[in-house]
C-alpha positions as CSV (number, residue, x, y, z in Angstrom):
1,X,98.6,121.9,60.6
2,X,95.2,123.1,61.8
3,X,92.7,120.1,62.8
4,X,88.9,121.0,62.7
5,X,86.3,119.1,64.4
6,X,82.5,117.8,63.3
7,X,80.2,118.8,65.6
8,X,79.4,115.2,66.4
9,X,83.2,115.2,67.2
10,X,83.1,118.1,69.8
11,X,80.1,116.8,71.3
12,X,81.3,113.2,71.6
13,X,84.5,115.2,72.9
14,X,82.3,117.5,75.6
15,X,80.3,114.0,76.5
16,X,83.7,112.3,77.4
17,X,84.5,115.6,79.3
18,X,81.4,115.4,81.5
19,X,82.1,111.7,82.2
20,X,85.5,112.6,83.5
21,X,84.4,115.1,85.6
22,X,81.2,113.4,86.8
23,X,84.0,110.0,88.1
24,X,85.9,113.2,89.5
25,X,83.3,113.8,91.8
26,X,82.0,110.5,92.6
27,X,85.9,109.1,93.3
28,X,86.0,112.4,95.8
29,X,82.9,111.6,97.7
30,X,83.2,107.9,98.3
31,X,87.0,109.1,99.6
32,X,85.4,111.2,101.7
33,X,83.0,108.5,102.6
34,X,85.7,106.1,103.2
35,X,87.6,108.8,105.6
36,X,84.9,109.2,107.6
37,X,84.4,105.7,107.8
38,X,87.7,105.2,109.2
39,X,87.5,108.0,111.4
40,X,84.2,106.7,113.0
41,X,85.5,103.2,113.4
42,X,89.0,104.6,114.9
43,X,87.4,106.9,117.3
44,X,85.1,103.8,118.0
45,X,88.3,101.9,119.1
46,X,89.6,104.1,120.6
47,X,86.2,104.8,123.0
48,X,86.3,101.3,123.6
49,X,90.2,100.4,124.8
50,X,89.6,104.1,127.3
51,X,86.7,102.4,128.6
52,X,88.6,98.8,129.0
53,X,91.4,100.6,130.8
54,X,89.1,102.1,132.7
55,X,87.2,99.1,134.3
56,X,90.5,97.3,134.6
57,X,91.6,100.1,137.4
58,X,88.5,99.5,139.2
């Protein structure tokens, strides 16, 4: 059985394709985004109990 596709079709089809691919990309950066959130905040922490342990053996 051979299906065959309007143009309208394919470019309703290419449309949804691009969506897909654009959420691709945005899910990806705001991952990223999160990561280095996480990263900043748990190197933050971390700065912060050093430093604490620090002035305690002072």
């Amino acid at each position: 059985m051979k299906v065959i596709f309007s143009n309208n079709d394919l470019e309703l089809l290419n449309g949804c394709k691009n969506n897909i691919k654009n959420n691709i990309i945005k899910n990806s950066i705001n991952a990223l985004d999160t990561k280095n959130t996480i990263l900043t905040q748990y190197r933050e922490l971390i700065f912060e109990r050093v430093g604490f342990e620090k002035m305690i053996r002072e």
